[in-house]
C-alpha positions in Angstrom: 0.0 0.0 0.0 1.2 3.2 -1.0 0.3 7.0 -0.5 0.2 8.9 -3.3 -0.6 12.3 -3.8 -0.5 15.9 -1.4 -3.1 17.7 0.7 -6.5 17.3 0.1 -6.1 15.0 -3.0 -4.4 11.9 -1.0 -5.5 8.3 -1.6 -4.6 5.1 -1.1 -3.2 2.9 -4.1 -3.4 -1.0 -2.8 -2.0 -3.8 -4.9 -4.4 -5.9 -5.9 -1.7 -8.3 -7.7 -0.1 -8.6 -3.7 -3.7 -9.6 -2.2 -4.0 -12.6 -4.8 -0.3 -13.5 -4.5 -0.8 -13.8 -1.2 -4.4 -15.4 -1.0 -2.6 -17.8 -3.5 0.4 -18.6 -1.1 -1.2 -19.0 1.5 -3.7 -21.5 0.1 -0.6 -23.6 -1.4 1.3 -23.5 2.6 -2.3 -24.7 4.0 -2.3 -27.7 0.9 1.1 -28.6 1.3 1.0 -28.8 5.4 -2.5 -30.7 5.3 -1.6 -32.4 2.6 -2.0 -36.1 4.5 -5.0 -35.5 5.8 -6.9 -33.9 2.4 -5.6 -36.9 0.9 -7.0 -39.3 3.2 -10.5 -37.0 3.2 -10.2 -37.2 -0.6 -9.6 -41.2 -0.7 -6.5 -40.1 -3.6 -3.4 -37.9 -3.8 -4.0 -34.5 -5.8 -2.6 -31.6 -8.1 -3.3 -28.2 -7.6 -3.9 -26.4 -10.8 -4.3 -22.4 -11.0 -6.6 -21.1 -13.8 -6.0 -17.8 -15.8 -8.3 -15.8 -13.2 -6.3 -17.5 -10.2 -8.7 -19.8 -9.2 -7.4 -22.9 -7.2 -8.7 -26.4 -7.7 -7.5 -29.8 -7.1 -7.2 -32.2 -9.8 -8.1 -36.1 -8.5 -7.1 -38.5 -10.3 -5.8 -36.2 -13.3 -9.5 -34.3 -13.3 -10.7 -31.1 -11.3 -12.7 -32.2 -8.7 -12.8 -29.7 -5.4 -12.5 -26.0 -5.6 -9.9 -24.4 -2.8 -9.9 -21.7 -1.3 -9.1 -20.4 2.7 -11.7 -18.6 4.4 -11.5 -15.3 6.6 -11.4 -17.8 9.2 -8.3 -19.2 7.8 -9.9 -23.2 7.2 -9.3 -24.6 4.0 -12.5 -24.5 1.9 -13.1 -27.0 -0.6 -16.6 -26.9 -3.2 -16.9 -30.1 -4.9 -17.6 -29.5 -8.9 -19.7 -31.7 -10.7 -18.4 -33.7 -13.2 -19.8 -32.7 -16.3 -19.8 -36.0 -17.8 -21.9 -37.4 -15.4 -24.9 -37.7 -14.0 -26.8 -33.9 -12.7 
């Protein structure tokens, strides 16, 4: 966060690019420490792939299965995604 500006026309500039990179490294230290115990809660090991908008999802058994994310409460969210070759 920077201040940028004098007198009455201060504002604060905030990196947006710094949030996600650290949203994003966060969620990979709270994978990679609970690693054993997702995979055991998953029933198989996992990827973590990042899409183009920096969205996190974890890739079972070479498909995307479970979005992740970590809430304001710092817990490690995961939203399973249907598979869209099967059944709705």
């Amino acid at each position: 966060m920077s201040f940028i500006g004098t007198g009455a026309e201060d504002w604060v500039e905030l990196d947006l690019d710094l949030f996600d990179r650290q949203r994003l490294s966060k969620l990979r230290a709270v994978l990679e420490q609970d690693r054993e115990q997702i995979v055991r809660s998953l029933g198989a090991d996992y990827e973590v792939e990042i899409d183009e908008i920096g969205d996190a999802y974890l890739a079972v058994a070479g498909r995307r299965r479970y979005k992740a994310e970590v809430n304001r409460a710092d817990r490690l969210m995961l939203t399973c995604i249907l598979d869209p070759d099967g059944p709705l």
